[in-house]
N, C-alpha and C positions, 0 to 999 in steps of 0.2 A: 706394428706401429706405422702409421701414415704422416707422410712426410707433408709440408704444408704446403698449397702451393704459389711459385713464386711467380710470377708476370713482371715481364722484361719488357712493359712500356716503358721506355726508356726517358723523351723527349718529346715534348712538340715543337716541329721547327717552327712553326708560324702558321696563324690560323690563314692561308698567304693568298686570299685572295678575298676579297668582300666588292662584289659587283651588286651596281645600283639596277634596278629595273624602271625605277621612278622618273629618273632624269630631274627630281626638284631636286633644290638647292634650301627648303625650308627646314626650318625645324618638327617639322613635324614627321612622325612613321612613315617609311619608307620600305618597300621590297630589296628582300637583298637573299643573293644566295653565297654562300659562305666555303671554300674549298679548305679544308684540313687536311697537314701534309705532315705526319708523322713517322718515326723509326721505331721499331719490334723487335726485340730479339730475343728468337723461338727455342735458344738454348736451352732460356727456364724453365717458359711452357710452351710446348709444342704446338702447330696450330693441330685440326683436329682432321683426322684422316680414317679411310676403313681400318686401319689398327690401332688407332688412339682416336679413342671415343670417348673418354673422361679425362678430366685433368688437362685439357687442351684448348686451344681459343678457339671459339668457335666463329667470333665478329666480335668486332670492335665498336664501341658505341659512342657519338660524337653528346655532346653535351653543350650548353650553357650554365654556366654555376653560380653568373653574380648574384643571384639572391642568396648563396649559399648552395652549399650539396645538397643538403636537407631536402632543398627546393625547388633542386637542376628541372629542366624543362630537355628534354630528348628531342634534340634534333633530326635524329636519323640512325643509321647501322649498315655496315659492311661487314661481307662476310671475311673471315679471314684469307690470305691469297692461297690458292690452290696450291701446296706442293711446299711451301714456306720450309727454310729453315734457315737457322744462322740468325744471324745480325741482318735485318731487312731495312732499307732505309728506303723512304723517298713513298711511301702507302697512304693514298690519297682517295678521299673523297667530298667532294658538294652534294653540301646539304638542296635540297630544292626551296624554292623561294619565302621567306619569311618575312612575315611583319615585324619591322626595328623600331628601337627610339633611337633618334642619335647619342649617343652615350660611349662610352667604354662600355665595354662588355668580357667578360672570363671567360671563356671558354675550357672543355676538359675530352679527352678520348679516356674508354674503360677498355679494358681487353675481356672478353664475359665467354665463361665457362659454358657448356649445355647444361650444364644444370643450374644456370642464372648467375653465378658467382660473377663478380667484377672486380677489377682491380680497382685503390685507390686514383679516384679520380682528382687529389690535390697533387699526386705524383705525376700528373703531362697536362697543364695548364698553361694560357696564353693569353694574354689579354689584346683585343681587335679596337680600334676606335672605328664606330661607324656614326657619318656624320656630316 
């Protein structure tokens, strides 16, 4: 019997940084690159190493969800950190530069398996105002 597996995305602290590249102040689309700073903990599932090769994070997958999951737009991906275990906190990365509307926007992190699996991306969500 195989056990299901669980992803110990825990938390998003804060999507914690949203830098302008534009320099306006209008309403209208603007550059921005987006820094996500989240905790993991690889008790559940381990990240993925030469003796765990399945059932392991492989990277992490940053997201945008306000349209909905359905309709996330992928911002980028990180691999998992080399050597990981435990309770990790503070695992960060910037997305590279994107066109915004000033709006709220959702944001979500996946923990994704090799073999594509992801973790619920309503379980580490964060809402940015950029604007």
């Amino acid at each position: 019997m195989k056990v299901a597996l669980q992803f110990g995305l825990v938390f998003l602290l804060l999507a914690s940084s949203v830098s302008s590249l534009s320099g306006n102040t209008h309403k209208s689309p603007s550059r921005h690159s987006i820094t996500f700073t989240f905790d993991y903990d690889f008790r559940l599932t381990p990240a993925c190493s030469p003796k765990a090769t399945q059932d392991c994070v492989q990277q992490f997958n940053l997201y945008e969800i306000s349209p909905g999951i359905p309709n996330r737009v992928r911002l980028g991906s990180i691999p998992a950190p080399v050597g990981a275990t435990g309770y990790v906190k503070g695992i960060s990365a910037t997305t590279k530069p994107f066109l915004w509307v000033p709006a709220k926007h959702r944001l979500a992190v996946s923990a994704q398996t090799p073999d594509g699996r992801e973790s619920d991306l309503s379980a580490c969500t964060a809402v940015v105002k950029i604007g």
